[in-house]
C-alpha positions as CSV (number, residue, x, y, z in Angstrom):
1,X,-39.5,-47.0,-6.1
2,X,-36.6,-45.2,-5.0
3,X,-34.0,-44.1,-2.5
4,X,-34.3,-41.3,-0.5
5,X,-31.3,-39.3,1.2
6,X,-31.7,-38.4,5.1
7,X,-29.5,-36.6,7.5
8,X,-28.1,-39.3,9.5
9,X,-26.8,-37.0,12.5
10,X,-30.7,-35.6,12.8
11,X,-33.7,-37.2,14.2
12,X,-35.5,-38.9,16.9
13,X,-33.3,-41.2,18.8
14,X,-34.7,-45.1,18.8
15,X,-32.6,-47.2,21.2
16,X,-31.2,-50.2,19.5
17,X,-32.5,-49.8,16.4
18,X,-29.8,-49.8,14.2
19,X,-27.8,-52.1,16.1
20,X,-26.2,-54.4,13.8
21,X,-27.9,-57.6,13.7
22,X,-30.9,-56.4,15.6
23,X,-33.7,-59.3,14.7
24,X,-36.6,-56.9,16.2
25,X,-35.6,-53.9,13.7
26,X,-38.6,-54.3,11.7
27,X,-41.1,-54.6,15.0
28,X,-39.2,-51.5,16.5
29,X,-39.9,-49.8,13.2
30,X,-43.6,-50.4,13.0
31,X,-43.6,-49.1,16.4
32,X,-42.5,-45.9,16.1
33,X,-44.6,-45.3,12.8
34,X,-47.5,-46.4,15.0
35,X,-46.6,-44.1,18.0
36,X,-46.2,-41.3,15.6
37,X,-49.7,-41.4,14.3
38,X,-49.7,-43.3,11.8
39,X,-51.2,-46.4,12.7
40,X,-50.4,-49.6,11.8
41,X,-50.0,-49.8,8.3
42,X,-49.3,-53.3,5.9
43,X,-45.0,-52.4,5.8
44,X,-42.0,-54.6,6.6
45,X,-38.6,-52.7,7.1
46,X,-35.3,-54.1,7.3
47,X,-32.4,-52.3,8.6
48,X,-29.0,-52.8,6.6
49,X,-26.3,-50.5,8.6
50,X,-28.1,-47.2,7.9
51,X,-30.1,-47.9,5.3
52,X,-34.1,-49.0,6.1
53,X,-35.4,-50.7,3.5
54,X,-39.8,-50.4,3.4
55,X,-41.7,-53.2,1.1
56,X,-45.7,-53.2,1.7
57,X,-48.8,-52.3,0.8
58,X,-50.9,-48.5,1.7
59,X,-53.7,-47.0,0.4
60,X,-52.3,-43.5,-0.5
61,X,-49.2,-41.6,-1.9
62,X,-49.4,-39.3,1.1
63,X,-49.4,-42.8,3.6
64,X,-46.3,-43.7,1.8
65,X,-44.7,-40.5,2.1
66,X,-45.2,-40.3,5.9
67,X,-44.0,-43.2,6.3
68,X,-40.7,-43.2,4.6
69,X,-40.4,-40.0,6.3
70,X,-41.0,-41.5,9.8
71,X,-38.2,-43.9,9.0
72,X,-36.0,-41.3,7.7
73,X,-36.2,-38.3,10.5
74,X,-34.8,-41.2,12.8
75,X,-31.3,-40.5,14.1
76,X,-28.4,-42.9,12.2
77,X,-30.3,-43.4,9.6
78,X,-29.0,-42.4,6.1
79,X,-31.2,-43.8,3.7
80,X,-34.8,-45.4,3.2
81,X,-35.2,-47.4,0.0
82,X,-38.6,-47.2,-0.9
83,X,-40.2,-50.3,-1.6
84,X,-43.6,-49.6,-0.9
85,X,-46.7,-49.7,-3.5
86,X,-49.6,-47.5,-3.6
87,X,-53.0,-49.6,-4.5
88,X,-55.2,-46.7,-4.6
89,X,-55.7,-43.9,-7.1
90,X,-52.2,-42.2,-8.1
91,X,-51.2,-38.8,-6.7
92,X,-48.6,-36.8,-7.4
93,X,-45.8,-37.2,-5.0
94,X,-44.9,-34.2,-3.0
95,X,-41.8,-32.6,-2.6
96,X,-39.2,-32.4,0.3
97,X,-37.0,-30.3,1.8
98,X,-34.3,-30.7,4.7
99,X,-34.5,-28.2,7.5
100,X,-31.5,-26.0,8.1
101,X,-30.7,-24.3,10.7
102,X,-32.7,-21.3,11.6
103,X,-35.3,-22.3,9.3
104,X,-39.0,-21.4,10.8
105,X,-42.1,-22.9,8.5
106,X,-43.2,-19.7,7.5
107,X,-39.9,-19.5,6.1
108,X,-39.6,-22.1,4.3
109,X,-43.2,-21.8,2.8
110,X,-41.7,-17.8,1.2
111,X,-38.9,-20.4,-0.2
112,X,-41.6,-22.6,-1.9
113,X,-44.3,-20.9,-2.0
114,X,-43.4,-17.5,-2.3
115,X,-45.7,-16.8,1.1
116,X,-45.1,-17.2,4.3
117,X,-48.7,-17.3,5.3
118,X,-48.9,-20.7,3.6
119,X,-47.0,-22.5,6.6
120,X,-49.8,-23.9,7.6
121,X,-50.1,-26.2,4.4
122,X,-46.6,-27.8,5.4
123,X,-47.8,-28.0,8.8
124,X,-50.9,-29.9,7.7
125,X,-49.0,-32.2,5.5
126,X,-46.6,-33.3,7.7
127,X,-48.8,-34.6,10.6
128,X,-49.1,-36.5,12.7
129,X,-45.4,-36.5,12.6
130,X,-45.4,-32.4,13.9
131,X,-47.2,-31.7,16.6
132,X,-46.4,-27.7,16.9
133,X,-45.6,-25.5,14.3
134,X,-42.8,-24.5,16.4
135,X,-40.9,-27.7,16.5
136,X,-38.9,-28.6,13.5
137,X,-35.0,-29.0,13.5
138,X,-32.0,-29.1,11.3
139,X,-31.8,-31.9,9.2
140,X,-35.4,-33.1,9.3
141,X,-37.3,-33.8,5.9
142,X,-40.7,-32.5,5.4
143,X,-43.3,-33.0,2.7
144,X,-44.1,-30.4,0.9
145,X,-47.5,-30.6,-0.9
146,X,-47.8,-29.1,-3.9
């Protein structure tokens, strides 16, 4: 269990969400990891300031890491404390990276991979949450499997 470190300027806007003292934080959360893709999975968050705390239950590392992603790639939101435990077999966790500007996936795959051709592995591994190959953006995080 750990912290992870977002851009808080990037990301999808959700109205209200971090509004301080916002009693429906944790239902507007579940939403939006729902309307992402990634159904309705046994999570609670809380929202401190800019900091989203996720406790719960999934089956997978790769669950967990979309959905602390999800919460992170939202706009004002700075931190996601990872409180979330994985009750099936253990994985090893992927890596992330943070977008910059200019960045393209086949890009960033040469970085990691040392071949661009491989962009469709980071593609893969970071849906439902992209939908195009096209569309990523500065200060997004995306998983990146080994």
């Amino acid at each position: 269990m750990s912290i992870f470190s977002f851009v808080k300027e990037a990301g999808e806007k959700l109205i209200d969400l971090l509004t301080p003292g916002n009693a429906n934080a944790s239902d507007e959360l579940k939403k939006h990891i729902e309307a992402v893709g990634l159904g309705n999975p046994n999570v609670t968050a809380t929202v401190d300031g800019d900091k989203v705390t996720i406790t719960g239950e999934v089956a997978t590392q790769e669950e967990k890491e979309k959905i602390l992603l999800a919460a992170g790639n939202i706009a004002g939101v700075a931190s996601v404390d990872d409180q979330i435990k994985v009750t099936g077999t253990a994985t090893a966790a992927a890596r992330f990276v943070v977008v910059k500007s200019g960045d393209t996936l086949s890009a960033i795959s040469l970085a990691v991979y040392g071949n661009a051709n491989q962009y469709n592995k980071i593609f893969e591994a970071n849906k439902p949450m992209l939908k195009d190959v096209n569309k990523i953006y500065p200060g997004q995080t995306l998983r990146i499997p080994e």
